[in-house]
C-alpha positions as CSV (number, residue, x, y, z in Angstrom):
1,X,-46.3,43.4,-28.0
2,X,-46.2,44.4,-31.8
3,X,-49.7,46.1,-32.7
4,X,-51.0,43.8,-35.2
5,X,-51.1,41.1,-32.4
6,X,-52.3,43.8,-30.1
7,X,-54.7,45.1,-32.5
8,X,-55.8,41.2,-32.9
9,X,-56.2,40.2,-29.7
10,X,-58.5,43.3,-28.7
11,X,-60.7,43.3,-31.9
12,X,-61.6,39.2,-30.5
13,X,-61.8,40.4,-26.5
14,X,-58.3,39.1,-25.3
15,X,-57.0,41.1,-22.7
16,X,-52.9,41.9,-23.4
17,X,-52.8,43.3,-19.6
18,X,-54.7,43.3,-16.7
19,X,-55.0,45.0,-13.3
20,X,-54.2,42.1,-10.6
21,X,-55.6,41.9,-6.7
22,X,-52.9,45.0,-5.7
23,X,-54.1,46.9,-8.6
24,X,-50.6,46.8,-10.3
25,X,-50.8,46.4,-14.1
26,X,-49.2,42.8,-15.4
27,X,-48.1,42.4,-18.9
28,X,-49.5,38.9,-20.7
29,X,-46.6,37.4,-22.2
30,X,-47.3,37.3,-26.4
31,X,-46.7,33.8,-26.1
32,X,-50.0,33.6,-24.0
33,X,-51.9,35.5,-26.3
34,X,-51.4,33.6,-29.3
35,X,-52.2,30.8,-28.0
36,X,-55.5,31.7,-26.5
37,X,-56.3,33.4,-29.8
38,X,-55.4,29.7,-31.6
39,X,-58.0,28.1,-29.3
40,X,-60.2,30.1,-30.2
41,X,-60.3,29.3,-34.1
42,X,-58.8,32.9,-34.8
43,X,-58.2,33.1,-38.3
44,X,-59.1,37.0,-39.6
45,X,-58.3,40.4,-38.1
46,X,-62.1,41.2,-37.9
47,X,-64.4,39.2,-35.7
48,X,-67.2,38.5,-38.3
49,X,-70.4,40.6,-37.8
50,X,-73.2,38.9,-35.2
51,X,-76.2,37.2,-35.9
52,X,-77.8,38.9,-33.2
53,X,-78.3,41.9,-31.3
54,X,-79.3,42.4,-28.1
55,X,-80.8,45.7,-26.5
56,X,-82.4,47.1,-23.6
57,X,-86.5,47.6,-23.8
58,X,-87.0,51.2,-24.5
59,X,-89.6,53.5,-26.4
60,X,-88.4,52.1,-30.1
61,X,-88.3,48.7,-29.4
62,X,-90.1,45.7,-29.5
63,X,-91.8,43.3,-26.8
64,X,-89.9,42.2,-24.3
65,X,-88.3,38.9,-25.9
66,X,-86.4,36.9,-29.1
67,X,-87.6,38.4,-32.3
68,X,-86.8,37.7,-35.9
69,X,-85.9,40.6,-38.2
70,X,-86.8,40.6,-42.1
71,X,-83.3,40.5,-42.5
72,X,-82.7,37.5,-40.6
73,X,-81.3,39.0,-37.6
74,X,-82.1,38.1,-34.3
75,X,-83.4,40.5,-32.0
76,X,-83.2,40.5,-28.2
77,X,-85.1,42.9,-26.4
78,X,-83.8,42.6,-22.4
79,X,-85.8,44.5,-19.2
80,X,-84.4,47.5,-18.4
81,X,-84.6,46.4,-14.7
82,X,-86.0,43.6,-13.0
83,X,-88.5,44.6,-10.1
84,X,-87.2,44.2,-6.7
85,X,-87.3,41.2,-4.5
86,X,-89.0,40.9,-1.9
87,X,-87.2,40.9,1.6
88,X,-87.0,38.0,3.5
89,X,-84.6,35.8,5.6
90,X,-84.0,32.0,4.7
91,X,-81.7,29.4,4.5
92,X,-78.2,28.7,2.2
93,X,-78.7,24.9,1.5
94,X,-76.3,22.0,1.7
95,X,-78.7,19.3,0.3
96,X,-76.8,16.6,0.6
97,X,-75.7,17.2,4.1
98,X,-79.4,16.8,4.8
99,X,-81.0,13.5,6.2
100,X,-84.4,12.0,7.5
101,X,-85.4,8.6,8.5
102,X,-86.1,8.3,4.6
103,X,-82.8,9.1,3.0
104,X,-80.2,7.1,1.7
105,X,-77.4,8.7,3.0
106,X,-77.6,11.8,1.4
107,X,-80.2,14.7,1.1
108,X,-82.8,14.1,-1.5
109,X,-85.5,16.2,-2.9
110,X,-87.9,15.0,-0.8
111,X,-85.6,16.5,2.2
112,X,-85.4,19.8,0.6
113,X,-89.4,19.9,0.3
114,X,-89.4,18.8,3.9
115,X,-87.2,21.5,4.8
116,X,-88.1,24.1,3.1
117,X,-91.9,23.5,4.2
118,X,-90.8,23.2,7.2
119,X,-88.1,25.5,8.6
120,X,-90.3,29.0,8.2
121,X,-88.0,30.9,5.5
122,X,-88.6,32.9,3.0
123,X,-86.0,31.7,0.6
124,X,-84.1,28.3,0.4
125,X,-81.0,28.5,-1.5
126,X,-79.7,25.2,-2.4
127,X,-76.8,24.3,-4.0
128,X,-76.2,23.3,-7.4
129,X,-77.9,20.1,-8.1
130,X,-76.9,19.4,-11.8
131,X,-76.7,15.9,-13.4
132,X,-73.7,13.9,-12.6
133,X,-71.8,11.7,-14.9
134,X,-73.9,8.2,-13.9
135,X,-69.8,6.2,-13.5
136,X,-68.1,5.1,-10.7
137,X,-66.6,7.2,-8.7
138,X,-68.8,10.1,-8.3
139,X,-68.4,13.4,-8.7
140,X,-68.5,15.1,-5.6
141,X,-68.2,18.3,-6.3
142,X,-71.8,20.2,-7.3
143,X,-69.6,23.4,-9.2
144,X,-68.6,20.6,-11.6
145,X,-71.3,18.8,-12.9
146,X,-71.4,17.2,-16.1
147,X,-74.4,18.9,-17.4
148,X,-75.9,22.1,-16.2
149,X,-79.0,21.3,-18.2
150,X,-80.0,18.6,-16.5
151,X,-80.4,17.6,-12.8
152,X,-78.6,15.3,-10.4
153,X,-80.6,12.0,-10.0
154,X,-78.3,11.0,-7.3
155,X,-81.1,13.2,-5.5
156,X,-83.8,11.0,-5.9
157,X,-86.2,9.8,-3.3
158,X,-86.7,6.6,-4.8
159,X,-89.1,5.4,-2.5
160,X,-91.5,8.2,-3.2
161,X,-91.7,7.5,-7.0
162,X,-94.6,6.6,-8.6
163,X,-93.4,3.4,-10.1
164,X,-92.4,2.1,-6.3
165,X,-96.0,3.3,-4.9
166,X,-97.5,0.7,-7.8
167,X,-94.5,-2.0,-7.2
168,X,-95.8,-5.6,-5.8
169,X,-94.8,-6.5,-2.5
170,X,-92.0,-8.3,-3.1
171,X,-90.1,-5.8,-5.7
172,X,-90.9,-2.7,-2.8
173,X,-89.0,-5.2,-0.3
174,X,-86.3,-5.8,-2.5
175,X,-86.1,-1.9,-3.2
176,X,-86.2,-1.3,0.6
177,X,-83.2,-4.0,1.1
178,X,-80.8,-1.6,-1.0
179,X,-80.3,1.1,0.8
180,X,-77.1,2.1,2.0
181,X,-76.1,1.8,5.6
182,X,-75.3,5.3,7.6
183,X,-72.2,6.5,7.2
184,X,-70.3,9.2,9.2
185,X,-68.9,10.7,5.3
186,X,-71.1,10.7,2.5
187,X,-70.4,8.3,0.5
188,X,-71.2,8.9,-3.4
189,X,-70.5,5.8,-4.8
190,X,-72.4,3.9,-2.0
191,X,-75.4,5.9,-2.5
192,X,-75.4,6.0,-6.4
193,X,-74.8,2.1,-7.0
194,X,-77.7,1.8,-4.4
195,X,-80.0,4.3,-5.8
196,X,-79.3,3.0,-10.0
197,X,-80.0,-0.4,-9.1
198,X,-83.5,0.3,-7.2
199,X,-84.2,2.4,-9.9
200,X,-83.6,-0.4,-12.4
201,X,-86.0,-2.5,-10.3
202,X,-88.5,-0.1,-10.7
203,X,-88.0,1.3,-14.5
204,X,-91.1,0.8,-16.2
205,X,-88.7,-0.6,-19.6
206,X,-91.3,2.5,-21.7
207,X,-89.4,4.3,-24.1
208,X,-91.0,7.9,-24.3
209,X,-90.3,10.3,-26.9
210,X,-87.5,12.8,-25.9
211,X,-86.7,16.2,-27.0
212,X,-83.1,16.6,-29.0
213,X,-81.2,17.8,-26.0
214,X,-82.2,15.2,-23.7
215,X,-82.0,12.4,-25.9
216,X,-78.2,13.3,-26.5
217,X,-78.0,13.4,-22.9
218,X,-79.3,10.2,-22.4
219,X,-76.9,8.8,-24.8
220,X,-74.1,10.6,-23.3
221,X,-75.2,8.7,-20.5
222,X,-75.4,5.4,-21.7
223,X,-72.2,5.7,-23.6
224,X,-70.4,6.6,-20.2
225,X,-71.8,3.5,-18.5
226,X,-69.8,1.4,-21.6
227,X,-67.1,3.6,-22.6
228,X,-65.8,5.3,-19.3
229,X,-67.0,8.4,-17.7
230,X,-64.3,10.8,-19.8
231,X,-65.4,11.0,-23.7
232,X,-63.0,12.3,-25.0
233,X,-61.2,8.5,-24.4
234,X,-63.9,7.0,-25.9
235,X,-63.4,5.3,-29.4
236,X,-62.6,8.4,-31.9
237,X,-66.4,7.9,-33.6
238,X,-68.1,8.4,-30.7
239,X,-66.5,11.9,-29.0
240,X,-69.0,13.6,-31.7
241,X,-72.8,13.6,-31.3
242,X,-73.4,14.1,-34.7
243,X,-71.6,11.3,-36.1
244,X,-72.9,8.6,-37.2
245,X,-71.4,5.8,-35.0
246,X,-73.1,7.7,-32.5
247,X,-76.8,6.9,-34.0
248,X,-75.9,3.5,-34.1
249,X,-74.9,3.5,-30.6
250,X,-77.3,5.0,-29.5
251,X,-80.1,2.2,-31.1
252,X,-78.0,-0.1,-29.4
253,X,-78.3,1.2,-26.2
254,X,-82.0,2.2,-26.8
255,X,-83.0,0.6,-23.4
256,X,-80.2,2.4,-21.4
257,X,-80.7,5.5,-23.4
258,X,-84.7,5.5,-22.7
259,X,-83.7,4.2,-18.5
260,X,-81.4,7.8,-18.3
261,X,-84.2,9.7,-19.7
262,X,-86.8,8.6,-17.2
263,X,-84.2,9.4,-14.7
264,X,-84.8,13.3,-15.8
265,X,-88.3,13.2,-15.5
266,X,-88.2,11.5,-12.0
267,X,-85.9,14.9,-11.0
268,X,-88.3,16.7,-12.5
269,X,-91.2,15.5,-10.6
270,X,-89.7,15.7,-7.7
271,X,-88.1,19.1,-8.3
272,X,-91.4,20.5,-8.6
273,X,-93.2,18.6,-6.0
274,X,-90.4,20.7,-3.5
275,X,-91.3,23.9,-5.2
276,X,-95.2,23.4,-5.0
277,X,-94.9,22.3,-1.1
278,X,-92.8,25.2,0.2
279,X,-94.1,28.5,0.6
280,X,-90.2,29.4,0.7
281,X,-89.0,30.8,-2.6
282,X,-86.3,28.2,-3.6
283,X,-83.0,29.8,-5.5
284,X,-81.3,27.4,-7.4
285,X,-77.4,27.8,-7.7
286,X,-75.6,27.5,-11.2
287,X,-72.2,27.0,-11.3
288,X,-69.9,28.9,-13.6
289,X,-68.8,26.0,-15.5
290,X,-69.1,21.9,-16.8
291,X,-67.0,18.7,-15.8
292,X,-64.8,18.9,-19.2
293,X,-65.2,15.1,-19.5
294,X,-68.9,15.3,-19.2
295,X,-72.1,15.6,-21.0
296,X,-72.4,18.9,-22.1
297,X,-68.6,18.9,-23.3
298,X,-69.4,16.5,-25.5
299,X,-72.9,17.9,-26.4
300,X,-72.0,21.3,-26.5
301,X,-68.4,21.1,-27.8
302,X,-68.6,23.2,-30.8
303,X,-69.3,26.5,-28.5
304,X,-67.1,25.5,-26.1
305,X,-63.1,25.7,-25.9
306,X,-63.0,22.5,-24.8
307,X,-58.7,22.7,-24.8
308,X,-58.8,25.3,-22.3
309,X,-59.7,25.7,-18.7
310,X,-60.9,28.8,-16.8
311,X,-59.4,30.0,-13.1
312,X,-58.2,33.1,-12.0
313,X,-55.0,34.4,-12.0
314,X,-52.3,34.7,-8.9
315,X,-53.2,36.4,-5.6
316,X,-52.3,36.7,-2.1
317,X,-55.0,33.8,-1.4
318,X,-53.9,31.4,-4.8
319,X,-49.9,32.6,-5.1
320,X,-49.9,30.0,-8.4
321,X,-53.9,31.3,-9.7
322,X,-55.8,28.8,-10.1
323,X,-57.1,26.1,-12.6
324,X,-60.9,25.2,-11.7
325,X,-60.9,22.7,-15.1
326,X,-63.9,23.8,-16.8
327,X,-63.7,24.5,-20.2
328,X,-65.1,28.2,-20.9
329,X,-67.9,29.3,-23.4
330,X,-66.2,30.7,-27.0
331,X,-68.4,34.5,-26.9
332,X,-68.0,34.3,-30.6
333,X,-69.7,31.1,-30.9
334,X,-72.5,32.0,-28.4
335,X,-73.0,35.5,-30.2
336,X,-73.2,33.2,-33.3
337,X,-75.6,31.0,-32.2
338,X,-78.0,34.1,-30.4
339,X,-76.7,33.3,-27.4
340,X,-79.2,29.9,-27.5
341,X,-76.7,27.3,-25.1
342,X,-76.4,30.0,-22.5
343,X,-80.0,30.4,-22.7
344,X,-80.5,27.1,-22.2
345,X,-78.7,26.7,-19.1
346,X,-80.4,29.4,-17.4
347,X,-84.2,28.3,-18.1
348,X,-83.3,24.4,-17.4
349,X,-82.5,25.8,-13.3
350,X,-85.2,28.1,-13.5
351,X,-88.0,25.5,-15.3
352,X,-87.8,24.5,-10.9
353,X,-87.0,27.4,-9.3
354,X,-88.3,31.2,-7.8
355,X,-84.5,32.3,-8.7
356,X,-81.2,31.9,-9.7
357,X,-78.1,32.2,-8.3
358,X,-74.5,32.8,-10.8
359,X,-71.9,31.5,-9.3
360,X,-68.9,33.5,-10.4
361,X,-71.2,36.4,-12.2
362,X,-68.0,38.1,-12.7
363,X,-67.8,35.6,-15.6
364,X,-70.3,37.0,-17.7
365,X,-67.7,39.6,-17.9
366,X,-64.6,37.9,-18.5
367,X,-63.0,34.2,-17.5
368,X,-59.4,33.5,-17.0
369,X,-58.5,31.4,-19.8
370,X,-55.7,29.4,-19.3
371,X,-54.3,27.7,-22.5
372,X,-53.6,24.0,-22.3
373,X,-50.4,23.0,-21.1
374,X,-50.0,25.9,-19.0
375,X,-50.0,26.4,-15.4
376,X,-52.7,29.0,-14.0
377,X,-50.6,31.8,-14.1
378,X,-49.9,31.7,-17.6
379,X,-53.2,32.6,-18.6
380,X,-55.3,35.7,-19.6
381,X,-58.9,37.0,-19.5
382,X,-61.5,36.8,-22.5
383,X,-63.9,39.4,-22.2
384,X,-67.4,38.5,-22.9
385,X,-70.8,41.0,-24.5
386,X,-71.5,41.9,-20.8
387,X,-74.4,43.7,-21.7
388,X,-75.6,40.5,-23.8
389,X,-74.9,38.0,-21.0
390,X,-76.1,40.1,-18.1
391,X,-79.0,40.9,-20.0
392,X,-80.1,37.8,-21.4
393,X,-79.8,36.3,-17.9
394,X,-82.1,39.7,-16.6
395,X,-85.0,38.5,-19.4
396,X,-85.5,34.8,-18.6
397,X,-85.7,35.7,-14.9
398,X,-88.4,38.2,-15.7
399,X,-89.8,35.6,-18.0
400,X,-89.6,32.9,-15.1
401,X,-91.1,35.8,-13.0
402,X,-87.8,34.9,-10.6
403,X,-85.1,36.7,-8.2
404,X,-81.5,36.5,-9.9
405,X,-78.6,36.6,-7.4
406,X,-74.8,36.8,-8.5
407,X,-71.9,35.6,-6.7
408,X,-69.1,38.7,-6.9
409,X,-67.4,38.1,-4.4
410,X,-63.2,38.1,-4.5
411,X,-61.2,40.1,-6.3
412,X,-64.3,41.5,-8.7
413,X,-64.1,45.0,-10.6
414,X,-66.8,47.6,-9.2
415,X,-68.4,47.6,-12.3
416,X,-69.5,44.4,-12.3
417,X,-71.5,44.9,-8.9
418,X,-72.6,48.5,-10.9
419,X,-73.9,46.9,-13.9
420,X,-76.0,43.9,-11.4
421,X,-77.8,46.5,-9.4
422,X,-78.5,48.7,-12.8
423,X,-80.1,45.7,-14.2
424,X,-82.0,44.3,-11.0
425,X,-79.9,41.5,-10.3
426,X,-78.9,41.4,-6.4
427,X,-75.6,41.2,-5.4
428,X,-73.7,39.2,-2.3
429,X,-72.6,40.5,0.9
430,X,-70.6,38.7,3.3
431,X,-70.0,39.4,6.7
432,X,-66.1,38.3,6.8
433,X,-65.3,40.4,3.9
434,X,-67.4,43.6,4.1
435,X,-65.3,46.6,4.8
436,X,-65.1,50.5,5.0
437,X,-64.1,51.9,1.9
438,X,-63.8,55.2,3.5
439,X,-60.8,55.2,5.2
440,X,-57.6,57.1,4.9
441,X,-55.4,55.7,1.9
442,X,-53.2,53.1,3.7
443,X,-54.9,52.3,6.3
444,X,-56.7,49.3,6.8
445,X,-59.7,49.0,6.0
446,X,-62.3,48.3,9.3
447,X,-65.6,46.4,9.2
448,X,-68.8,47.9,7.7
449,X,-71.5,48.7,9.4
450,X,-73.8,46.0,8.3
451,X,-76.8,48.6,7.8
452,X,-74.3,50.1,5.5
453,X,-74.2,47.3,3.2
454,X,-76.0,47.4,-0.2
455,X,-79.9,47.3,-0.2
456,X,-79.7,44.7,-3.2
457,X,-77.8,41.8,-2.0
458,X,-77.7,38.7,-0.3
459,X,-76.5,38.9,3.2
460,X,-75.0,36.3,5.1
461,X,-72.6,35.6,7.4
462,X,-70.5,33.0,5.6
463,X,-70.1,30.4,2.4
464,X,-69.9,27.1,1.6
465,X,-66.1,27.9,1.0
466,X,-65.5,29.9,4.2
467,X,-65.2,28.9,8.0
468,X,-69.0,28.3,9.3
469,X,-69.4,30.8,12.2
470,X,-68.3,28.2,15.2
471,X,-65.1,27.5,13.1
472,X,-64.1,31.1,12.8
473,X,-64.7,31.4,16.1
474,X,-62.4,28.7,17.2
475,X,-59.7,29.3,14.1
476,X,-60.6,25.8,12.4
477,X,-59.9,27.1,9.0
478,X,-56.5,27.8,10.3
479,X,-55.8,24.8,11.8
480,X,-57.0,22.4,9.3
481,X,-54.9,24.2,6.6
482,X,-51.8,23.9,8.7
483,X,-52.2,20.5,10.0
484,X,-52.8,19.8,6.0
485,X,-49.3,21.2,5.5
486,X,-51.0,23.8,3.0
487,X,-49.7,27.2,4.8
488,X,-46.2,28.8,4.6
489,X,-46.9,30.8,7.3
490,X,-49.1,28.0,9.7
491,X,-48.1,30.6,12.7
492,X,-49.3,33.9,10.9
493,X,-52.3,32.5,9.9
494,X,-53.4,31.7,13.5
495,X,-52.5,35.0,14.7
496,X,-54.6,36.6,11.5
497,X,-57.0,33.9,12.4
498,X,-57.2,35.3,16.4
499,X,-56.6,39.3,14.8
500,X,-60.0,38.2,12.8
501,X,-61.7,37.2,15.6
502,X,-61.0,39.8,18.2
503,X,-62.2,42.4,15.2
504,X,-65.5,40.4,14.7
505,X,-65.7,40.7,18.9
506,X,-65.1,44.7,18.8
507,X,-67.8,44.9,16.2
508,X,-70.1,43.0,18.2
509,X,-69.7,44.9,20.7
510,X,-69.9,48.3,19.1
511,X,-73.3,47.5,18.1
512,X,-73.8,46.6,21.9
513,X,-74.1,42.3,21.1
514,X,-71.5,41.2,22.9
515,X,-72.6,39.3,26.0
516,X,-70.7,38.7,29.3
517,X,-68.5,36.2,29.4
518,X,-70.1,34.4,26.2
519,X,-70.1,31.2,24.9
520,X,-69.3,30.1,22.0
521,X,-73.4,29.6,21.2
522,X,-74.2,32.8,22.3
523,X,-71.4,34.4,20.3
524,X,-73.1,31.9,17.5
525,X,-76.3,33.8,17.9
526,X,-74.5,37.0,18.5
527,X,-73.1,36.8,15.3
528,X,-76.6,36.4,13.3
529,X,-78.2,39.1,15.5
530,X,-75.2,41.5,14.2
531,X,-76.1,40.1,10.4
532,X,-79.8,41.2,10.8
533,X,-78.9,44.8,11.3
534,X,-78.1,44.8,7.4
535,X,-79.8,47.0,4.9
536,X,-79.9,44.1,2.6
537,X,-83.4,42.6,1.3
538,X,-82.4,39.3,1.8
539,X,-80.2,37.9,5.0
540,X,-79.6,34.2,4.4
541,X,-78.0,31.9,7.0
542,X,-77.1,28.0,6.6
543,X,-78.0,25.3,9.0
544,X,-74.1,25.0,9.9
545,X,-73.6,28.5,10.8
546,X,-77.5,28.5,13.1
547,X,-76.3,25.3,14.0
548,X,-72.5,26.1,15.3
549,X,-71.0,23.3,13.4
550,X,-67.4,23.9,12.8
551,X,-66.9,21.9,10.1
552,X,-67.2,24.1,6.8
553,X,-69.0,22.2,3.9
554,X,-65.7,22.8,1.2
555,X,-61.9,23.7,1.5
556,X,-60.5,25.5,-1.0
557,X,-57.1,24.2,-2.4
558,X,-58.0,20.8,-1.7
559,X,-59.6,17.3,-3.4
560,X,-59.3,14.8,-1.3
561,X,-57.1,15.9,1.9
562,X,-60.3,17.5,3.4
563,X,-63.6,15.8,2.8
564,X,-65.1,18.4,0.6
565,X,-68.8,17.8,-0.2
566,X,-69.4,14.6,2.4
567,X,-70.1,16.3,5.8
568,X,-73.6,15.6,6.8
569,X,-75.3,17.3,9.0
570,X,-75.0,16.4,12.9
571,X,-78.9,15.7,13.4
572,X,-81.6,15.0,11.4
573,X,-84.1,17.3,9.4
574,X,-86.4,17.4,12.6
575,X,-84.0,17.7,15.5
576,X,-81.7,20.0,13.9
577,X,-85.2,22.7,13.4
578,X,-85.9,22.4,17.1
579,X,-82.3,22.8,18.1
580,X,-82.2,25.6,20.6
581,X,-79.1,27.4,19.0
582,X,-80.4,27.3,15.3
583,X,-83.7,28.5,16.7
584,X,-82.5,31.9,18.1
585,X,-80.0,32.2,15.4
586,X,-82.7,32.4,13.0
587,X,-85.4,34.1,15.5
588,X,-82.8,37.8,14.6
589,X,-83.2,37.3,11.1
590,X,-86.7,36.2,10.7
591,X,-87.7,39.7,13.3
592,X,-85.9,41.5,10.9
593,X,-87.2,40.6,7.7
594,X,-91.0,39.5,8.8
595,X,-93.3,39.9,6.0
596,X,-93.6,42.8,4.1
597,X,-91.5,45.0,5.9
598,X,-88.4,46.7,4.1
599,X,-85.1,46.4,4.8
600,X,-82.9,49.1,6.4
């Protein structure tokens, strides 16, 4: 690579190598380069100076906060640490997969208030519940939402609005008369077409005034419901929200515009009413990026790199990378604008939550960018202000007075973990993947000790993305993948399947929790009696794993060959908390972690 490119691409953060999963240095072609620069508006050799700085707290600086210099600068004064969380066990949240007599045919908010008042935890994790694109079909996926500023109304419990308590007789009946039959899969498009048109029923017609960001997602909105759910196939007038076909459009639409809006302040209702009922600390999850098609592409397009699409590069999991299509944040447009969309995001989860979890947190480091028209292994990391992102994200949870949790697990560099615990911010720890650093070089690497495990992070045994602990036990992840045809190797992967097993067995039994001749609910229970010998504050288990359902919630590598995001839970809300497995599951963890007592 000739320096000036060289000297280009470093001076705007665009990595010309990188160290892959062996640690073996790979060379980014030039072609790649440039044209990640290009997307980027590159234009000059020198990034332009920032409009904002942001530092630690310290002796010489202001309040913790945003300040405004006499120069015009913005100043960012971030904690030097956030306090540490409290220990306690809870609960990793599928809320969809939840149901009650009163749902229709997908977990609401009132089920996670139900829960999480309910099942004894500490903390309730829940996955991300961002706003969806309100078109047919659905997006089922919660880690691509359309907006992350704005919450999922597919979530509503529409029979415990207000507007449905003060509804005549004959409008509640004709409410009740739409909800969706059970169904053994979730059915998105079922339940949305229900939900919007009891909602309509019930819509009070008021048009309330809106802040700036709302109203444009409330036209984004509307426009979908005329236009298609993808703007940027929309007429050529309408993919900006500035212009002016858009203000016309949008007086139009006023009704749908001012219907969408009260939509967001049902969720928001409802949101809190969860938070206020639950002792539990609720953690909301934010996904590391946006539906490209949806609202905050459009809205938020001029500090996005809307042509590109973030992944990760090739592995021995993802031999091609992979392409998650979300377009990335620009870091000079962000620094430009003092860091004001990011912040955004993170207060709109935490205006309803205890804490936040970052999906991804590796990527307030750096994102794969993959240029358009490329595959996923033609792409190359952008590295982000790390100490602006991470520390930004550090200040509104001390703000919000909330626990921040990243997601680093994969192939993430050691400092990234380094620089969470430095600030506060706790990290995750997974049983399946925690091993013993300290081995002899080329050796493999055993299991480690779970009371070796770090002090700040979030234990579990599993993820949404990993076999639930009845389907490692019985190698479903293997199967399903080779019955889907998605393995070379369908053979090898049982055998590293069984290997897997038989390791998780020795550990069990070296920590003397291996019963006789056990079952496959006692191994279950086994299993979260093992996790609550960790050192970390908080050990988190989901209802699947307590449960021993071996269906996991999400496959990786697939859309619709596995049914990603529609498995509901066996039993309802009540019979699934007096389930005898879940119970003593959960009876390790919460003996571990009772009140006030620290970990390890």
């Amino acid at each position: 690579m000739d320096q000036q490119l060289s000297a280009l691409a470093s001076a705007h953060g665009v990595a010309t190598w990188y160290e892959n999963a062996d640690r073996h240095r790979v060379e980014v072609a030039d072609d790649v380069v440039r044209a990640v620069l290009a997307e980027m508006g590159v234009v000059e050799h020198t990034p332009p100076p920032p409009k904002v700085r942001v530092v630690r707290e310290g002796p010489d600086t202001p309040p913790l906060g945003y300040h405004r210099l006499d120069d015009g600068q913005e100043l960012i004064v971030t904690p030097r640490r956030l306090p540490p969380v409290e220990p306690a066990w809870g609960w990793m949240l599928q809320l969809y997969a939840l149901h009650s007599p009163g749902s229709w045919g997908i977990g609401d908010y009132a089920d996670l208030r139900d829960f999480a008042s309910k099942s004894g935890a500490g903390v309730v994790l829940v996955n991300p519940v961002q706003a969806i694109t309100p078109a047919l079909p659905v997006q089922r996926s919660p880690y691509s939402p359309s907006s992350r500023r704005f919450a999922n109304p597919i979530y509503l419990r529409v029979t415990e609005t207000d507007e449905f308590h003060r509804a005549d007789p004959a409008t509640k009946q004709a409410v009740a008369a739409l909800a969706p039959p059970h169904t053994d899969l979730i059915d998105y498009d079922a339940v949305w077409t229900a939900k919007q048109r009891a909602l309509e029923l019930l819509w009070p017609g008021t048009a309330d005034p809106m802040p700036d960001d709302l109203r444009d997602f409330a036209t984004f909105c509307a426009l979908a419901e005329r236009h298609g759910p993808d703007w940027r196939r929309w007429p050529a007038d309408l993919r900006r929200p500035g212009h002016p076909a858009v203000a016309a459009a949008r007086a139009e639409l006023a009704g749908r515009v001012a219907f969408h809006a009260w939509l967001q302040r049902l969720c928001e209702r409802q949101l809190t009413a969860a938070r206020t009922a639950s002792t539990a600390k609720i953690v909301h999850d934010l996904p590391v990026g946006v539906d490209p098609a949806g609202a905050d592409a459009w809205a938020l397009q001029d500090v996005l790199a809307s042509d590109v699409t973030v992944g990760a590069p090739p592995d021995a999991f993802s031999q091609q990378g992979q392409d998650w299509n979300l377009p990335p944040w620009r870091p000079d447009k962000l620094a430009e604008q003092g860091y004001r969309p990011f912040r955004d995001v993170i207060r709109s989860v935490l205006r309803h939550a205890d804490g936040i979890r970052v999906d991804h947190v590796a990527g307030l480091f750096r994102l794969w960018w993959i240029p358009p028209g490329r595959p996923a292994s033609e792409g190359t990391y952008v590295y982000y202000d790390a100490d602006a992102m991470l520390g930004i994200l550090a200040l509104e949870g001390h703000l919000a007075g909330a626990m921040v949790v990243g997601e680093d697990l994969g192939t993430v560099p050691d400092e990234v973990t380094e620089a969470m615990h430095d600030r506060g911010v706790l990290s995750s720890s997974v049983l399946y993947f925690e091993r013993d650093p300290d081995v002899a070089p080329g050796t493999a690497e055993p299991l480690l000790p779970p009371k070796r495990w770090p002090v700040d992070a979030m234990a579990s045994i599993s993820t949404h993305d990993l076999p639930t602990t009845a389907g490692f036990l019985r190698a479903e992840n293997a199967r399903v993948r080779a019955e889907l045809g998605l393995l070379d190797d369908p053979d090898g992967e049982r055998a590293r399947a069984e290997a897997a097993k038989r390791e998780m067995l020795a550990a069990l039994d070296a920590h003397g929790l291996l019963p006789a001749d056990a079952s496959e609910q006692e191994l279950v229970v086994a299993l979260h009696r093992l996790l609550a010998t960790a050192a970390s504050r908080l050990l988190l288990t989901s209802p699947q794993d307590a449960l021993g359902e071996p269906r996991q919630p999400n496959l990786p590598g697939t859309v619709d060959e596995y049914p990603n995001w529609r498995i509901p839970l066996p039993v309802p809300i009540d019979v699934l908390l007096a389930d005898p497995t879940l119970r003593s599951s959960v009876a390790a963890l919460r003996d571990a972690r009772p009140d006030g007592v620290s970990p390890g």
